[in-house]
C-alpha positions in Angstrom: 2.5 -16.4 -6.8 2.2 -19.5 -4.6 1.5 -19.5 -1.1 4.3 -19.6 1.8 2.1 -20.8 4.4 -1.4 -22.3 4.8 -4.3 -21.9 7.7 -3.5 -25.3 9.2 0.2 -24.1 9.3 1.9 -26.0 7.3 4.5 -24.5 5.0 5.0 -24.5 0.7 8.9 -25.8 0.0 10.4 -25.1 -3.5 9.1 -27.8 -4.8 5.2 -27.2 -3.7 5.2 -29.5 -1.3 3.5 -29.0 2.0 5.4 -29.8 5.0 3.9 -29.7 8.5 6.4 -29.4 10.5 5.7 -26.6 13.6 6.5 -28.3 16.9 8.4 -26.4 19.6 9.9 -29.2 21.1 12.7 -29.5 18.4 16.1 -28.1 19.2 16.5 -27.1 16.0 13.9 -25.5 13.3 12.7 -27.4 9.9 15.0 -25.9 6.7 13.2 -25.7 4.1 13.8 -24.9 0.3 12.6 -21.2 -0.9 11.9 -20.6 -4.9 13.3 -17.3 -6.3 11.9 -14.2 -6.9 8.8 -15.6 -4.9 6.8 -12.2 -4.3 5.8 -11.6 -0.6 2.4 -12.9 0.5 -1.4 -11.4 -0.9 0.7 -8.1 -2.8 -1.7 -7.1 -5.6 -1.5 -7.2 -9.2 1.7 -4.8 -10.2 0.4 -1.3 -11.1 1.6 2.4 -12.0 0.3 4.8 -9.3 1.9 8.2 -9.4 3.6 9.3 -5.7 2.2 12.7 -4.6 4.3 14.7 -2.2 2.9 14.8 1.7 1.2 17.5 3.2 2.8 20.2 5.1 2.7 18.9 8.1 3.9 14.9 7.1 7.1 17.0 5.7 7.7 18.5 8.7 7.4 15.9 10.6 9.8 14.1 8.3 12.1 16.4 8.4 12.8 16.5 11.8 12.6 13.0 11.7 16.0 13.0 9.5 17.0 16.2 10.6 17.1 15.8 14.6 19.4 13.0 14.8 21.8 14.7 13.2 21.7 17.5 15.6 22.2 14.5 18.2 25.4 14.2 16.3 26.2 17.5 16.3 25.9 17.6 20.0 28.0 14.7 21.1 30.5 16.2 18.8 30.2 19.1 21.4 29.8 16.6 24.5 33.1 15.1 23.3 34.9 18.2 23.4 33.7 19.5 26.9 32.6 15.7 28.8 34.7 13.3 26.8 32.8 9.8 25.7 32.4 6.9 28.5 32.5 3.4 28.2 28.4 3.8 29.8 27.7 6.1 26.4 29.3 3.5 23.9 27.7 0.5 25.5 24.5 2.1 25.1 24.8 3.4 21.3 26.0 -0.4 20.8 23.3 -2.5 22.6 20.6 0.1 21.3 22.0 -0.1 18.2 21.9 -3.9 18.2 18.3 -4.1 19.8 16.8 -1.8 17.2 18.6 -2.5 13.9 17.3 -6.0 15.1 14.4 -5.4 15.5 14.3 -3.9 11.8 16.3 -6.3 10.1 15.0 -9.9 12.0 11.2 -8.8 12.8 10.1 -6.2 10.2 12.1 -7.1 7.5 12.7 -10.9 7.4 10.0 -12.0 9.6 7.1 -9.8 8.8 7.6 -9.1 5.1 9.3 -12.3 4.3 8.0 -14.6 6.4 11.2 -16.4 6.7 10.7 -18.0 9.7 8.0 -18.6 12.2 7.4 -17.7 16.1 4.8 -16.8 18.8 2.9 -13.6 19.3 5.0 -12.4 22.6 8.0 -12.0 20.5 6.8 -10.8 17.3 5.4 -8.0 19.5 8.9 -7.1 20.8 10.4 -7.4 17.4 7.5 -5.0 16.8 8.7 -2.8 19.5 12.4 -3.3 19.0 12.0 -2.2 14.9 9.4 0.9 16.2 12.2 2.2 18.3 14.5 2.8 15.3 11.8 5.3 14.2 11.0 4.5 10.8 7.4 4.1 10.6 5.0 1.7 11.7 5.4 -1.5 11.3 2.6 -2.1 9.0 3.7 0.8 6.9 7.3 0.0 7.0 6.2 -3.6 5.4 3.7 -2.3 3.4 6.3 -0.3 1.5 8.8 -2.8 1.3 6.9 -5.6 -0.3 5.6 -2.7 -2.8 9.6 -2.5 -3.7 10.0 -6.5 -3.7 7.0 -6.8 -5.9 8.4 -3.3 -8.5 12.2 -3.6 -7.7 13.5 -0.8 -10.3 10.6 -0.5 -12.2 9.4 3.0 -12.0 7.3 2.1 -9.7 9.4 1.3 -7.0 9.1 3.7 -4.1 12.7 4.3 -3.5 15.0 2.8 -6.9 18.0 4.8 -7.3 18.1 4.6 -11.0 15.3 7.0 -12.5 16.6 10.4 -11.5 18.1 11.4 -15.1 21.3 11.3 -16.5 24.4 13.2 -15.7 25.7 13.3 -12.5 22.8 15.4 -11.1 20.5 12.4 -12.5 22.6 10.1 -10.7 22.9 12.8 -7.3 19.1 13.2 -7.3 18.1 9.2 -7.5 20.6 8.4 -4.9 18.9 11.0 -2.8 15.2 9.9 -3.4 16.5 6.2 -3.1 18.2 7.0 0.1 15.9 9.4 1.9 13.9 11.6 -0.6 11.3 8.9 -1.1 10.3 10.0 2.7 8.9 12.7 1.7 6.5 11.5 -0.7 2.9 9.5 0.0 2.6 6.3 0.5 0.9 4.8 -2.9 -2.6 4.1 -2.5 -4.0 1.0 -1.4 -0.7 0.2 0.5 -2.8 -1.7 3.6 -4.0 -4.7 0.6 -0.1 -5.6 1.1 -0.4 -6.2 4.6 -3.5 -8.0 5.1 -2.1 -11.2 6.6 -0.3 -9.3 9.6 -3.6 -6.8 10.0 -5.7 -10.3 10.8 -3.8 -10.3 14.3 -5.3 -7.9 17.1 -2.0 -7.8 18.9 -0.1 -6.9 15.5 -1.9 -4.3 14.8 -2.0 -2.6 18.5 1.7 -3.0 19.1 2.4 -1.3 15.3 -0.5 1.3 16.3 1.9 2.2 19.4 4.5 3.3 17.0 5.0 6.6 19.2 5.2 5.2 22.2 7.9 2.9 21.0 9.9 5.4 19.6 10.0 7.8 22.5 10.7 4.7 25.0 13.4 4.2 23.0 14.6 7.5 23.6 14.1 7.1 27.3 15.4 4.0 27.9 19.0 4.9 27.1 18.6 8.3 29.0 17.4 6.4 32.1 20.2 3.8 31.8 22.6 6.6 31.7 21.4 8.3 34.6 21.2 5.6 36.8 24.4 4.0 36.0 26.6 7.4 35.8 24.4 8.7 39.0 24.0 11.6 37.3 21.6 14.0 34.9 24.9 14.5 32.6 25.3 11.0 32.2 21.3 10.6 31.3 21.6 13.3 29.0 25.1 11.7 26.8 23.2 8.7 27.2 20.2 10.1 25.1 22.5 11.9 22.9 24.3 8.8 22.2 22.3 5.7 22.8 19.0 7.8 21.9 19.5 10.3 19.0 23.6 9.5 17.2 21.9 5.4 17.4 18.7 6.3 15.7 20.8 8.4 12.5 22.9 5.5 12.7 20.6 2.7 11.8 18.7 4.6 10.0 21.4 5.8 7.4 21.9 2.0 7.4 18.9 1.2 6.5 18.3 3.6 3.7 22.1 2.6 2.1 20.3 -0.6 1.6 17.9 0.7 -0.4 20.7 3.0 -2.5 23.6 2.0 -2.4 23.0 -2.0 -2.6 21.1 -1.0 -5.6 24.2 0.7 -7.2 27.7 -1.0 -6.0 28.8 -4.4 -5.5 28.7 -7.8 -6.8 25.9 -9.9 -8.7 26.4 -13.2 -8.2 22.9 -14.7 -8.6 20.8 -13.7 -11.6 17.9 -11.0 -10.4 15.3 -9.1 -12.7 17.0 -5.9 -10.3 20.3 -3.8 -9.9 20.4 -5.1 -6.4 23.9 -6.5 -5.1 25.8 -7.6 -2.6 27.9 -5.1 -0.9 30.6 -6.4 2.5 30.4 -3.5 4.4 26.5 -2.9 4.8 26.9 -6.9 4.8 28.7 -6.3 8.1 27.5 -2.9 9.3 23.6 -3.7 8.4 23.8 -7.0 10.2 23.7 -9.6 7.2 21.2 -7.0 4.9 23.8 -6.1 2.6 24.3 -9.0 0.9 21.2 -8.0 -0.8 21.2 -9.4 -4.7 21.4 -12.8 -2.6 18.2 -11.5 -0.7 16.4 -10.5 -3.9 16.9 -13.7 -5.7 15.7 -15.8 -2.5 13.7 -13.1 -0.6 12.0 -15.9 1.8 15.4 -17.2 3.3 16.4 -16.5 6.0 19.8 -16.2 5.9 20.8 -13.7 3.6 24.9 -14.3 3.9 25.1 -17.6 1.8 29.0 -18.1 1.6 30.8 -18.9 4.9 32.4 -15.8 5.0 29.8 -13.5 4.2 28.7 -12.5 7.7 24.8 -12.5 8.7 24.4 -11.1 12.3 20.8 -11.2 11.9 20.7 -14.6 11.0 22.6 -15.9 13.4 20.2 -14.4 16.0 17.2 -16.0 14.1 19.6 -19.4 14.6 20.0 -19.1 17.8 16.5 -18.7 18.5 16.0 -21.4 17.0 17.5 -23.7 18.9 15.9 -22.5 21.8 12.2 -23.3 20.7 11.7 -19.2 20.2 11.6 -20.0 16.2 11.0 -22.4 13.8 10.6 -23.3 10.4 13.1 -21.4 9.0 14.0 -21.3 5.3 16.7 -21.2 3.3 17.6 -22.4 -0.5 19.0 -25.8 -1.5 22.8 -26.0 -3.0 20.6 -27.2 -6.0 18.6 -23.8 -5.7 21.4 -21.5 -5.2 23.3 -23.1 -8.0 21.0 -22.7 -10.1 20.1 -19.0 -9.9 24.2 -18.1 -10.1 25.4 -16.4 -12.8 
């Protein structure tokens, strides 16, 4: 597994070349070639390790994890019928929506995991914040888990594969569910903190994923205070939790998990990957640029999933755009001579 970056900070290109290349000054960041199927940084030797169920209490809280957004839901279903919806509450399930399902898809999943591009510690500790607010673990553990799945993509040992449930359609049914959600509900595998060692080396990385809690409630709060003080009222803080707080968070995270299921089931292959992983348009779209995910799999350090002009990235053109304002650098992407290579 070669190296993607080095203690002097230079970074590895396709070819195993090191280029050092980390100045803020330029307006725009380095591109570099990635190799396929290059597994995320220090992940351990590939191993079996059977997934025991969490204790009563991590269930619970689980559950009402999944379970009280959708009562949000439920209630501006209500709301609509007695209060109507305002253009205050869709502004805020938008831009919370945006802030937090970047914060997943640019800091925990291409930046932290990946390490497809580089920037300073003030803003990988709001990406931090922004990702912790869409309330789906910590950081650490939310990376953790992910480069577990890079490094067993279904293999039985991936923690959430839709394709070992059985056959038949309840087969099918019940790895959809543990791909989508069920996987939850189970332990992490042990050992998990060996994959993160390399984030766990920063103080501030590991207090702002430590204030996981804090994170999420704020970004319960900061909705409900927008409301208020833009409606001038306590109805409009409490649609503005309901919708920018609670019908946001089961939005992105139903995102999210149809990564993990159904990009793994439906949609086109057009690169060659060891995996069933494809690339689907509308979680392309919806998921901000994560859906085009066979394309992710066979180049999982580039940061631009979307390859083809009109397969639409939101998330990387964020990363882009910070780019060419000195907040990141040394992004990565594949050659033509990469990507041709690896199609099928």
């Amino acid at each position: 597994m070669p190296p993607l970056s080095f203690p002097d900070g230079s970074a590895e290109t396709s070819d195993g070349d090191r280029s050092v290349s980390k100045t803020r000054s330029d307006a725009l960041s380095k591109i570099l070639d990635v190799p396929a199927f290059d597994l995320p940084a220090t992940s351990p030797p590939r191993r079996r390790i059977p997934r025991q169920r969490l204790s009563f209490a991590g269930q619970l809280w689980t559950f009402l994890g999944v379970t009280v957004p959708l009562g949000g839901l439920v209630a501006a279903i209500v709301l609509l019928w007695g209060w109507g919806f305002s253009w205050v509450d869709l502004g805020l399930l938008l831009g919370m929506y945006v802030v937090t399902m970047l914060g997943i898809t640019v800091g925990f999943h291409r930046l932290f995991v990946h390490r497809s591009f580089e920037t300073s510690v003030p803003v990988k500790v709001a990406l931090t914040a922004a990702g912790s607010m869409a309330v789906q673990g910590t950081m650490l553990q939310w990376v953790g888990l992910h480069r577990w799945h890079h490094q067993h993509s279904d293999c039985e040992e991936d923690v959430h594969s839709p394709h070992h449930g059985g056959d038949g359609l309840l087969g099918f049914l019940g790895g959809f569910w543990h791909a989508h959600v069920g996987w939850a509900f189970l332990a992490d595998p042990p050992g998990l903190e060996r994959y993160t060692q390399d984030l766990r080396k920063s103080p501030s990385l590991r207090a702002a994923s430590a204030l996981f809690h804090f994170w999420a409630v704020l970004g319960l709060l900061i909705p409900a205070l927008l409301g208020g003080l833009i409606s001038g009222s306590w109805a409009g803080a409490a649609t503005g939790l309901v919708w920018g707080g609670l019908v946001r968070i089961l939005l992105v995270h139903h995102l999210t998990w149809s990564i993990n299921s159904v990009c793994h089931l439906w949609g086109r292959q057009p690169y060659r990957s060891n995996d069933e992983s494809r690339n689907n348009f509308i979680f392309g779209v919806l998921a901000m640029g994560e859906g085009w995910h066979n394309t992710h799999h066979v180049f999982p350090t580039s940061a631009r999933h979307g390859l083809r002009w009109w397969e639409l990235d939101a998330s990387y053109w964020v990363i882009r755009s910070l780019s060419a304002v000195g907040l990141t650098w040394n992004l990565k992407l594949p050659s033509a001579e990469a990507q041709e290579k690896e199609r099928q």
